[in-house]
RODO-2510 file (C-alpha; in nm, 4 decimals, decimal comma):
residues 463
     n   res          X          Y          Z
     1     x    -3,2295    -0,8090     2,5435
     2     x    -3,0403    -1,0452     2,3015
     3     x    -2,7110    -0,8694     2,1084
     4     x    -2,9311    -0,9976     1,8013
     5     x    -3,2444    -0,8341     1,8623
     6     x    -3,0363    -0,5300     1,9971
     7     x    -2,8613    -0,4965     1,6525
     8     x    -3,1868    -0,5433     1,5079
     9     x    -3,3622    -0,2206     1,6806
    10     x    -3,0783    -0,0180     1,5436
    11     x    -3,0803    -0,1296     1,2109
    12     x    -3,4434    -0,0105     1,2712
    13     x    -3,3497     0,3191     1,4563
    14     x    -3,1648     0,4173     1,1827
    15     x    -3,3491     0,3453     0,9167
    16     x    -3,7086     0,5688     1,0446
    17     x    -3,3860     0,8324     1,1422
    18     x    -3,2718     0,8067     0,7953
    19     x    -3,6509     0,8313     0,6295
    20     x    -3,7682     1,1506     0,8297
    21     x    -3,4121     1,3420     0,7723
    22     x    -3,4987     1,2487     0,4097
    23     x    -3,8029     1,3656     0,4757
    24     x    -3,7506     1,6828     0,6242
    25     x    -3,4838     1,7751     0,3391
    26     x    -3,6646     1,7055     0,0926
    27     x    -3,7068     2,0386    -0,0470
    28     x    -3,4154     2,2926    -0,0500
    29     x    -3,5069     2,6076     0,0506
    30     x    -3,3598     2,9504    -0,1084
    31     x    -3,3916     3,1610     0,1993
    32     x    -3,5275     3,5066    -0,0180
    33     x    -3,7729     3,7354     0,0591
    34     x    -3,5994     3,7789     0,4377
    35     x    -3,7417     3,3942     0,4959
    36     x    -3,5116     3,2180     0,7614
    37     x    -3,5505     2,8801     0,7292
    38     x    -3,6073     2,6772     0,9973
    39     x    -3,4026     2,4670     1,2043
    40     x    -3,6042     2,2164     1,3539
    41     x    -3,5929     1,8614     1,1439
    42     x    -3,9637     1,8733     1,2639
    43     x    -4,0387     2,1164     1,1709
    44     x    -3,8835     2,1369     0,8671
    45     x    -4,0147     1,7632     0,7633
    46     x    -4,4040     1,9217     0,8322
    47     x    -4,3784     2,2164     0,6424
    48     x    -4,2424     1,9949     0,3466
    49     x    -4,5535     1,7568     0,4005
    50     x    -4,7463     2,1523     0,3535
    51     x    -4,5910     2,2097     0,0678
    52     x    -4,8169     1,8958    -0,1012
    53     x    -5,1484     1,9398     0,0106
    54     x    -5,1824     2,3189    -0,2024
    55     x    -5,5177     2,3741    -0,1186
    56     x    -5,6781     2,4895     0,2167
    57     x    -5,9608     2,7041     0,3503
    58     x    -5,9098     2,9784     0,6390
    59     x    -6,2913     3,0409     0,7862
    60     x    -6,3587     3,4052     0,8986
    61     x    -6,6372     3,3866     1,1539
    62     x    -6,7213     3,5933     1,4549
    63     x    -7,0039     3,8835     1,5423
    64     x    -6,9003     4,0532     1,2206
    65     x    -7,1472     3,7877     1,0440
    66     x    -7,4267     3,9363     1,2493
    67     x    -7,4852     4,2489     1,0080
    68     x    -7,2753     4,0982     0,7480
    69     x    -7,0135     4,3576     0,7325
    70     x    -6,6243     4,3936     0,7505
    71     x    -6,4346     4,1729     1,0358
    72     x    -6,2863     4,4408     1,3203
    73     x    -6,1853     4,7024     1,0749
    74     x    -6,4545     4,9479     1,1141
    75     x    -6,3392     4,9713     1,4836
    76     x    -6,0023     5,1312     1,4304
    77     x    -5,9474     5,4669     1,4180
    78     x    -5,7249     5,5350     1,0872
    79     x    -5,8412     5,7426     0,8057
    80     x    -5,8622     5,5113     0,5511
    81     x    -6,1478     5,4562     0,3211
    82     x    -6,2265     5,0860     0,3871
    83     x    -6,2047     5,0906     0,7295
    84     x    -6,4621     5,4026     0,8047
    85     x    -6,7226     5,3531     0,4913
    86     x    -7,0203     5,1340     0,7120
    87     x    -6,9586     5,4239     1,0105
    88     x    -6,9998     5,7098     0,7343
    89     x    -7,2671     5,5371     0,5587
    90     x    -7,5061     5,4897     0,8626
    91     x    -7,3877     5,7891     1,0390
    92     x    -7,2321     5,6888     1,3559
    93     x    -6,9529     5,7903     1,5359
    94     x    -6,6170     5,5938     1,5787
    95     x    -6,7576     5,5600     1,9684
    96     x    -7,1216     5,4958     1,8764
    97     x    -6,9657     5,2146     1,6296
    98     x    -6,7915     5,0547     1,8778
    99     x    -7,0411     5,0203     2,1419
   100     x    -7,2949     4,8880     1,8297
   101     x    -7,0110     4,6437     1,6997
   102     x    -6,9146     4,5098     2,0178
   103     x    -7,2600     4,4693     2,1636
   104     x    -7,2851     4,2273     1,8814
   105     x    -7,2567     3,9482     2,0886
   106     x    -7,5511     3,9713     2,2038
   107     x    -7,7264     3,8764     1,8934
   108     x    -7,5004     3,5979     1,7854
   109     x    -7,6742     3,2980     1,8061
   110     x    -7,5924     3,0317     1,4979
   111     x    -7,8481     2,7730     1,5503
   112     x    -7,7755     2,5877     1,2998
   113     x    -7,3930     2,5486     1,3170
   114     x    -7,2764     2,1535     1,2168
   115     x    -6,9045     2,1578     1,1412
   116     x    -6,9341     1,8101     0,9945
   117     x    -7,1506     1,9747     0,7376
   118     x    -6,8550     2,2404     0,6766
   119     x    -6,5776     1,9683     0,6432
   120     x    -6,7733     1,7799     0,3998
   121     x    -6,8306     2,1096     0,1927
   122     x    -6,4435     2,1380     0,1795
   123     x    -6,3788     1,7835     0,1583
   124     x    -6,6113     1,8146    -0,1839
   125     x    -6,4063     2,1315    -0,2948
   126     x    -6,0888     1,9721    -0,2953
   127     x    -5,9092     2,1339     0,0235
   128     x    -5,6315     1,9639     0,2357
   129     x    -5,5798     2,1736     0,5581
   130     x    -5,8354     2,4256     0,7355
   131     x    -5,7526     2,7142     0,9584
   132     x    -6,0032     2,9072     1,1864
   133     x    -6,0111     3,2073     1,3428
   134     x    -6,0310     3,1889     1,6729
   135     x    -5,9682     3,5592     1,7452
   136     x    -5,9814     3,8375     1,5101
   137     x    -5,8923     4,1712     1,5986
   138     x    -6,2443     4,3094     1,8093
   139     x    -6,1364     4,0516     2,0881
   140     x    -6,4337     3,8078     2,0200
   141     x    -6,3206     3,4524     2,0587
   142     x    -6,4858     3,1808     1,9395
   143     x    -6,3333     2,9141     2,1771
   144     x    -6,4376     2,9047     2,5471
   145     x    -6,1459     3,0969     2,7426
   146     x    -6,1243     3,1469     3,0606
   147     x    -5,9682     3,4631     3,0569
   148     x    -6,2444     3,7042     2,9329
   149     x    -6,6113     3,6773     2,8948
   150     x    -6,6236     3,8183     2,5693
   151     x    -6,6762     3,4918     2,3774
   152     x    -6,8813     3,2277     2,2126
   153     x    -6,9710     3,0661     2,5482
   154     x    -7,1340     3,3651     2,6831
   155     x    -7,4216     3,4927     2,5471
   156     x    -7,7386     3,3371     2,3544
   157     x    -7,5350     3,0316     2,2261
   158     x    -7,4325     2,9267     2,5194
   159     x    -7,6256     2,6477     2,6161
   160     x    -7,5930     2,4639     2,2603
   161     x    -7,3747     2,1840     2,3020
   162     x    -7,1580     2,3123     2,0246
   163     x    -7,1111     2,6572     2,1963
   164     x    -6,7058     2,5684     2,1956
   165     x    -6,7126     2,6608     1,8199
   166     x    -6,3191     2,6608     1,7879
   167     x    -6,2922     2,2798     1,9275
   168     x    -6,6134     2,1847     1,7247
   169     x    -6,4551     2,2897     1,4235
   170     x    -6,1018     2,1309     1,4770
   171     x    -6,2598     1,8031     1,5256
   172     x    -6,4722     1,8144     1,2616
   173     x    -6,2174     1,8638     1,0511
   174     x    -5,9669     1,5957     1,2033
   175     x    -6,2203     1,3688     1,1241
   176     x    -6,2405     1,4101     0,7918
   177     x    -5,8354     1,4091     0,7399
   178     x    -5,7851     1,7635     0,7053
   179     x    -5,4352     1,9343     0,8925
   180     x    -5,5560     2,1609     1,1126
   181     x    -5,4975     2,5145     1,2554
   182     x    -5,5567     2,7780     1,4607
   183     x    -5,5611     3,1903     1,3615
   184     x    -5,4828     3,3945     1,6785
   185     x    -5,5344     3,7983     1,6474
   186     x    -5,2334     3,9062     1,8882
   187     x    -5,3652     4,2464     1,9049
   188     x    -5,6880     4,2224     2,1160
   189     x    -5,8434     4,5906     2,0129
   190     x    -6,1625     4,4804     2,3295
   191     x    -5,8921     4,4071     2,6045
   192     x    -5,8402     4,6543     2,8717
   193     x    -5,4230     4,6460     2,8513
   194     x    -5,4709     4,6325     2,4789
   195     x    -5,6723     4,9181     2,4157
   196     x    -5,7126     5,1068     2,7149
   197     x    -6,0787     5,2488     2,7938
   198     x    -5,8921     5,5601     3,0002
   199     x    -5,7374     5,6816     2,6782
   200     x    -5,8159     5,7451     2,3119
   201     x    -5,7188     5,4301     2,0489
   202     x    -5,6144     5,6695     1,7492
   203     x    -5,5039     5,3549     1,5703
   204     x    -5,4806     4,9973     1,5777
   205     x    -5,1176     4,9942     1,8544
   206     x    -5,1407     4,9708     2,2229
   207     x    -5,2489     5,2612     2,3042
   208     x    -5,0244     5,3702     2,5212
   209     x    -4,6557     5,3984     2,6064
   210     x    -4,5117     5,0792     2,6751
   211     x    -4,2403     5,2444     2,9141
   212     x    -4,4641     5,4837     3,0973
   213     x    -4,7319     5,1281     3,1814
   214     x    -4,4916     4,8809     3,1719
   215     x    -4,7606     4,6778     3,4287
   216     x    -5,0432     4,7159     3,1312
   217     x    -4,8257     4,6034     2,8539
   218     x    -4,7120     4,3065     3,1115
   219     x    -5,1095     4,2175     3,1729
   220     x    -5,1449     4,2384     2,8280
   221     x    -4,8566     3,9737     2,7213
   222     x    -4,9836     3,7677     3,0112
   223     x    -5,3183     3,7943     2,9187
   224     x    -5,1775     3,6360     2,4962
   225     x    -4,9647     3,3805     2,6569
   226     x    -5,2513     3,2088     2,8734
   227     x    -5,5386     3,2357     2,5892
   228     x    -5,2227     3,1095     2,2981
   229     x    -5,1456     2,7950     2,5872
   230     x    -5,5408     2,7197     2,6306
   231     x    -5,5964     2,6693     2,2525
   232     x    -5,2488     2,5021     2,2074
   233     x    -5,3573     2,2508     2,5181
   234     x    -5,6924     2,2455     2,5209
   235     x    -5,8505     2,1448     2,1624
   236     x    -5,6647     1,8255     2,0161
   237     x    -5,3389     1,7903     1,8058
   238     x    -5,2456     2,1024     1,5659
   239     x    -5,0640     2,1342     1,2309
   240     x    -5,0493     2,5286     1,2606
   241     x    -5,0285     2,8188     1,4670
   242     x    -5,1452     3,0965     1,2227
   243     x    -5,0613     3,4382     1,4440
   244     x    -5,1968     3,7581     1,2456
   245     x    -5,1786     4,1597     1,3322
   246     x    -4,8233     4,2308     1,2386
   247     x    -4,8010     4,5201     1,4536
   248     x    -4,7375     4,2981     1,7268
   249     x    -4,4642     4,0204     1,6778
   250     x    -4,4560     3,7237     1,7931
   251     x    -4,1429     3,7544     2,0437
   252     x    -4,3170     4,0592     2,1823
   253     x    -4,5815     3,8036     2,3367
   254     x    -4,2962     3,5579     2,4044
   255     x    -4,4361     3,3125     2,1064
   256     x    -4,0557     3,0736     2,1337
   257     x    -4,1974     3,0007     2,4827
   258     x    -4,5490     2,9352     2,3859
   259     x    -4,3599     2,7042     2,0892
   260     x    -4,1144     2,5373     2,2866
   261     x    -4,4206     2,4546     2,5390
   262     x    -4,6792     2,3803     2,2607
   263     x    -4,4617     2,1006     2,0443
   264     x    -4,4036     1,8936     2,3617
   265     x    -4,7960     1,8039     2,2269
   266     x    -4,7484     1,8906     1,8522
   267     x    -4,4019     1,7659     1,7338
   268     x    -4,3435     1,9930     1,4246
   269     x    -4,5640     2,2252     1,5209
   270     x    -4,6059     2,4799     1,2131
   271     x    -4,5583     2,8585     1,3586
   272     x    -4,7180     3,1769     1,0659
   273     x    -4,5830     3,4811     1,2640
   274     x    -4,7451     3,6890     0,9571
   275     x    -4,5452     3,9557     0,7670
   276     x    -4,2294     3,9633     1,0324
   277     x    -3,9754     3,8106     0,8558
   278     x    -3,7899     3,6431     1,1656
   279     x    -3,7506     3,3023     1,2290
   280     x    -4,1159     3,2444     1,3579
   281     x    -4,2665     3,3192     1,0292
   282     x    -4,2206     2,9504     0,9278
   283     x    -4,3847     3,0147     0,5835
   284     x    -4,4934     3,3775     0,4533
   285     x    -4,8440     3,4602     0,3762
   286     x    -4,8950     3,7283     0,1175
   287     x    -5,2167     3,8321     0,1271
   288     x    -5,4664     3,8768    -0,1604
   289     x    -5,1972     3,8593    -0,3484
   290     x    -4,9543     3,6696    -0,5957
   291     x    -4,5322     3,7424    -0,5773
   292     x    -4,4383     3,8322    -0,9199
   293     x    -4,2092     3,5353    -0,9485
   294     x    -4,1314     3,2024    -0,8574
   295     x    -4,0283     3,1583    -0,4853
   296     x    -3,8017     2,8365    -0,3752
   297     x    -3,9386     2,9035    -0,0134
   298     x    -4,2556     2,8241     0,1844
   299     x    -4,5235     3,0192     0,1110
   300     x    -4,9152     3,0389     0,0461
   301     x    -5,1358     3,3345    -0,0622
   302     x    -5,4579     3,3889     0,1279
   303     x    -5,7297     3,5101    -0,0505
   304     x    -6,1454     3,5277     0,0259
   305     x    -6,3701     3,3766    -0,2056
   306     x    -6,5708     3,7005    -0,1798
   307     x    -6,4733     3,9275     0,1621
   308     x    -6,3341     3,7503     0,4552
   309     x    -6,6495     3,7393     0,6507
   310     x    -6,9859     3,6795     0,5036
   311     x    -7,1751     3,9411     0,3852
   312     x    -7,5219     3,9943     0,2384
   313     x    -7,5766     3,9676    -0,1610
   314     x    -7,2002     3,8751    -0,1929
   315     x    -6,9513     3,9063    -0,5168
   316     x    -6,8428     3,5707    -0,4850
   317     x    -6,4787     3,4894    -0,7334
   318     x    -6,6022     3,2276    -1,0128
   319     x    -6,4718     2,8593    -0,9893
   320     x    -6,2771     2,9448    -1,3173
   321     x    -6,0957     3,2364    -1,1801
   322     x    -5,9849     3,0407    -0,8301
   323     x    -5,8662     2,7402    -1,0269
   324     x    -5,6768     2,9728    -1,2471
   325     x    -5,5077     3,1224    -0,9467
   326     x    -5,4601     2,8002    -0,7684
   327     x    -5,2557     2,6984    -1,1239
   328     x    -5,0811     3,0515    -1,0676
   329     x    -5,0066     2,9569    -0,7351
   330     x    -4,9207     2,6325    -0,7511
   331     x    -4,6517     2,7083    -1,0564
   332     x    -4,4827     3,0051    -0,8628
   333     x    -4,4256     2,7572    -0,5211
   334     x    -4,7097     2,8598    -0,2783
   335     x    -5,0061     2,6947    -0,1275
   336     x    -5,3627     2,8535    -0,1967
   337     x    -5,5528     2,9436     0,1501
   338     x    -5,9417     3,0253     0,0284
   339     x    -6,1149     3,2346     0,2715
   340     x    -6,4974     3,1333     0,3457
   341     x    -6,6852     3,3419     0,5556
   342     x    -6,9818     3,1461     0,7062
   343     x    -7,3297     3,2897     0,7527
   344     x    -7,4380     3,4404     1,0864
   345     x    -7,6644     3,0738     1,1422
   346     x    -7,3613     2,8916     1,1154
   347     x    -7,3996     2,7218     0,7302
   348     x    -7,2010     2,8109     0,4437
   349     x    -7,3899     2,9713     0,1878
   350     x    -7,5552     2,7868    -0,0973
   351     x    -7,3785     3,0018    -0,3718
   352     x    -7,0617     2,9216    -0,1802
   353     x    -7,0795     2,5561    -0,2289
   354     x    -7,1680     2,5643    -0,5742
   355     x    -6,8624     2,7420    -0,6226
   356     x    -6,6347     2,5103    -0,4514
   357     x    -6,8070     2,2171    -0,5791
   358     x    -6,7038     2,3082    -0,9516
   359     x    -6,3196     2,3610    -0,8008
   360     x    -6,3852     2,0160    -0,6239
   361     x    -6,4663     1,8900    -1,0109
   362     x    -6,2332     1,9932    -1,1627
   363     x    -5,9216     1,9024    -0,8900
   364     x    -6,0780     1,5252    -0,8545
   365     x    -6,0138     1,5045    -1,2324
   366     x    -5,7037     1,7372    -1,2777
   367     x    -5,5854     1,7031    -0,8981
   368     x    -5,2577     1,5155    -1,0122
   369     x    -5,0915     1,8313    -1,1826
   370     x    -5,1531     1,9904    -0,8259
   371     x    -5,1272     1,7817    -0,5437
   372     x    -4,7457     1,7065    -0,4222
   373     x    -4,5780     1,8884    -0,7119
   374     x    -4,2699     2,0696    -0,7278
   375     x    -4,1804     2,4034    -0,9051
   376     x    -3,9581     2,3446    -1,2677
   377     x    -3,7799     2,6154    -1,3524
   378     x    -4,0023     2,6851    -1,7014
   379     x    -4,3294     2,7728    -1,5294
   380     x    -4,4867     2,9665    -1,6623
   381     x    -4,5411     3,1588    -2,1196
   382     x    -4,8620     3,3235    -2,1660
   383     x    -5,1780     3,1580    -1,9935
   384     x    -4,9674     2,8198    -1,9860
   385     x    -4,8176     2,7286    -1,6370
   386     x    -4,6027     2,4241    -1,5746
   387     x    -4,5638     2,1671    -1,2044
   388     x    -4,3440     1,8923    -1,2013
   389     x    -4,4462     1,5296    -1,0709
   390     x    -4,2714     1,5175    -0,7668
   391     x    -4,0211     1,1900    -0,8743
   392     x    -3,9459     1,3914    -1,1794
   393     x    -4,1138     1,1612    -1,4133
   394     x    -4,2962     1,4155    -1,6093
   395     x    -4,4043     1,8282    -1,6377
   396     x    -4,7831     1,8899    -1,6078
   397     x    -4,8902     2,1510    -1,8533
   398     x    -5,2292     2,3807    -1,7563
   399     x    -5,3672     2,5946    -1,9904
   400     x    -5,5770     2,8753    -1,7340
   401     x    -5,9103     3,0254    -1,9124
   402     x    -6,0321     3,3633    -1,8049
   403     x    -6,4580     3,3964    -1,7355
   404     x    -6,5980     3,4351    -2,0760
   405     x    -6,3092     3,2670    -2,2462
   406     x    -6,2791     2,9068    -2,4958
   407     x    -6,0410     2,6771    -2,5508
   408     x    -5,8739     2,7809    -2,7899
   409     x    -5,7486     2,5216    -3,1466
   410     x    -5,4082     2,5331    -3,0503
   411     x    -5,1758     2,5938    -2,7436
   412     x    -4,8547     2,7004    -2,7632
   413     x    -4,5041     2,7251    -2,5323
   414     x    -4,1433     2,7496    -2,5398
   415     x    -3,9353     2,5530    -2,3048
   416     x    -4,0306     2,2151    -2,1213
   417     x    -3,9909     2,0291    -2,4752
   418     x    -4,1225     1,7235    -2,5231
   419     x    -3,9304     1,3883    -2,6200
   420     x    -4,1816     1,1660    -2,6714
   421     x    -4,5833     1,1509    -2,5915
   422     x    -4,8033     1,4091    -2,4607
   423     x    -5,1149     1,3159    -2,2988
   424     x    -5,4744     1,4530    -2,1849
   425     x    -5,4400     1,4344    -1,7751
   426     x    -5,7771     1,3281    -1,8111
   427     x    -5,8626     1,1068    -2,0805
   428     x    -5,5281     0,9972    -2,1462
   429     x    -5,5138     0,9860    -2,5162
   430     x    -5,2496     1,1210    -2,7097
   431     x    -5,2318     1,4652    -2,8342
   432     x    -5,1013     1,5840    -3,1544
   433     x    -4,8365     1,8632    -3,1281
   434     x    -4,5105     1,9852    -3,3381
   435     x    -4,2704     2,1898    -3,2436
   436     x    -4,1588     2,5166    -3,4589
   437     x    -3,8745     2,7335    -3,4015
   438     x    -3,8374     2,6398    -3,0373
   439     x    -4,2116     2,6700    -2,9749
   440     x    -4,4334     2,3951    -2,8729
   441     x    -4,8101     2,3852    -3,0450
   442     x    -5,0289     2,1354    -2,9066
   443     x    -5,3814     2,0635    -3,0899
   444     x    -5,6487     2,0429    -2,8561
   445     x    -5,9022     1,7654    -2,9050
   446     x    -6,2432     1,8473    -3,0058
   447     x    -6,5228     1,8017    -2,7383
   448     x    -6,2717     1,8874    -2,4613
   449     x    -6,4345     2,0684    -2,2195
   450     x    -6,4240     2,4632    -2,1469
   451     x    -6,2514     2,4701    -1,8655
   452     x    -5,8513     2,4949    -1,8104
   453     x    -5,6911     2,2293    -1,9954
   454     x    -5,4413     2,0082    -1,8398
   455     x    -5,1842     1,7582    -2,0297
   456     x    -4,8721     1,5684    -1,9181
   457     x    -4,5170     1,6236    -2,0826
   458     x    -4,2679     1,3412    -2,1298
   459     x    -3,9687     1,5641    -2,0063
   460     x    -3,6340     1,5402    -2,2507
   461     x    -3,3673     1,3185    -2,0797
   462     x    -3,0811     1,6177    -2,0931
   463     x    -3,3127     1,9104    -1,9965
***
């Protein structure tokens, strides 16, 4: 090699070096809320790629769809209203349950499953990364593992050629650009060295002493590492590991070995070790709902469009109130994960899609005050929240509107002060505004339509 075109590959070198370090520091993380932030430039430079696409969908799917009722729940043991109410109501016993719920399998055949079909749904609604479960809590995976029977691939929809549901899925999904991951249940409430069928499960632990069967607990970890290393091997390149059932960690199943063998395949390699506050839990999940303020760390709020898993004559959220909390969201620093339970045939419900469709609307014309902004630190007065174009040229301004609710003549604010021209995101044309005592009041045009208003803000040079 010539000294020439040596120098040259440096220059190169350290140039792509230079670009992903940018990259990857892109954002500056407060660590609050217990977050540790990572230490992987990876990893770091993914999560920061995360941090623009805002919208996903996490798909709930398993026997549960069968009767339409709660995922897992019903099968623990704990006195609590929600997860007894379907026992109580048709008058079975937590044991009777059990055998019913997990003889499910049995009857799950979805015939007319086409994951294409889902992506384009999604696609339509405006999402940017997908997660699916592959297993929830009653042990049913929907991936073909070798290391139980109790799955997809084994029973009536076995012969489709689709059976593989988890890999069907991910590449569907891949195909249509999405980032992709993967929800993992590490509590396994059907396995033998999980759940125990020589004692009582009282709750939704081990149910046993770890110290007294240290050779059940060891089958059991086993048992997580080999299913966790077939989905991270087996089905195509991942964005996200999404681990759920916090009262298991992620150490206690050896996750930084699953990690350290997993993104030798999937450089920067996302890693959710839900609710555990340690330095697996690479961005925090609160779950149906909102933090109270704005948080300068990674984080996204998952939240079902109705229940998690489908259910018969569901009370589907209106495409008004998810956009509103999207805007909510989106303001505060956090990603929005939609949960979508699919039908027990494998389609996502017609009332479903009409739903996302009108989100889809309304991001491909409003999509700009969402997509790859940053938090500025006036977010948020009344039902006005604030983003920030990512190069700083201007502050988006979105008026939310409850269900039932108009536009109202006027909008007003304090803070994010305009020097010069406010605009309709949509239409571009100028609006008319003044500015009183500190406060911003912006005339909305007539014939704008009734649904939240968004407008860009020429940001003052010295705020």
């Amino acid at each position: 090699m010539s000294r020439r075109f040596s120098l040259l590959a440096l220059a190169i070198s350290l140039i792509i070096f230079t670009s992903v370090e940018a990259g990857a520091q892109n954002r500056k993380y407060t660590p609050v809320n217990g977050y540790i932030v990572p230490e992987d430039p990876a990893v770091l430079q993914k999560i920061d790629r995360w941090q623009d696409l805002k919208f996903g969908v996490i798909f709930h799917w398993g026997i549960y769809a069968v009767p339409g009722i709660m995922e897992s729940w019903n099968l623990c043991a704990e006195d609590e209203e929600w997860e007894y109410r379907y026992r109580r109501d048709h008058g079975m016993s937590l044991e009777q349950f059990r055998q019913w719920y997990w003889g499910l399998n049995r009857f799950f055949n979805p015939t007319r499953f086409d994951p294409s079909v889902w992506a384009d749904v999604m696609k339509d609604a405006g999402m940017k990364y997908m997660v699916f479960t592959t297993k929830h809590h009653d042990g049913f995976c929907m991936f073909d593992t070798k290391y139980t029977d109790y799955k997809i691939t084994d029973g009536p929809f076995a012969d489709n050629p689709r059976s593989n549901v988890a890999k069907e899925v991910l590449e569907a999904f891949r195909q249509k650009g999405f980032w992709v991951g993967e929800y993992f249940s590490k509590p396994d409430w059907h396995c033998e060295w999980y759940w125990n069928p020589l004692l009582a499960a009282p709750d939704r632990m081990q149910n046993y002493d770890r110290a007294k069967h240290p050779d059940w607990w060891q089958n059991y970890v086993t048992f997580t590492m080999n299913q966790l290393k077939e989905l991270t091997t087996d089905y195509g390149h991942l964005d996200i590991l999404w681990l759920d059932g916090g009262q298991i960690s992620g150490p206690e199943v050896n996750i930084g070995e699953i990690l350290a063998d997993a993104r030798t395949r999937h450089p920067g390699l996302i890693c959710v070790d839900r609710a555990q506050k340690n330095k697996y839990e690479e961005y925090q999940t609160p779950e149906n709902e909102v933090p109270e303020e704005q948080m300068n760390i990674p984080w996204e709020t998952c939240y079902p469009l109705c229940s998690w898993g489908w259910q018969f004559n569901p009370d589907y959220h209106s495409a008004r109130s998810v956009i509103a909390r999207l805007t909510e969201i989106v303001a505060k620093g956090g990603n929005l994960l939609l949960g979508i339970g699919p039908t027990p045939w494998g389609t996502i419900d017609d009332q479903a899609q009409a739903i996302l469709h009108q989100i889809g609307d309304w991001l491909r014309r409003n999509g700009e005050a969402i997509y790859s902004t940053v938090i500025t630190p006036a977010y948020h007065d009344g039902k006005v929240w604030f983003t920030e174009a990512k190069d700083g040229s201007c502050i988006y301004g979105i008026y939310t509107l409850s269900d039932g609710e108009q536009l109202p003549a006027a909008i007003e604010w304090s803070g994010n002060l305009p020097s010069g021209r406010i605009t309709a995101l949509e239409s571009g044309k100028t609006l008319r505004y003044k500015i009183q005592n500190g406060r911003v009041i912006l005339t909305v045009p007539g014939g704008a339509r009734q649904e939240s208003f968004v407008f860009r803000i020429q940001k003052q040079s010295d705020l």
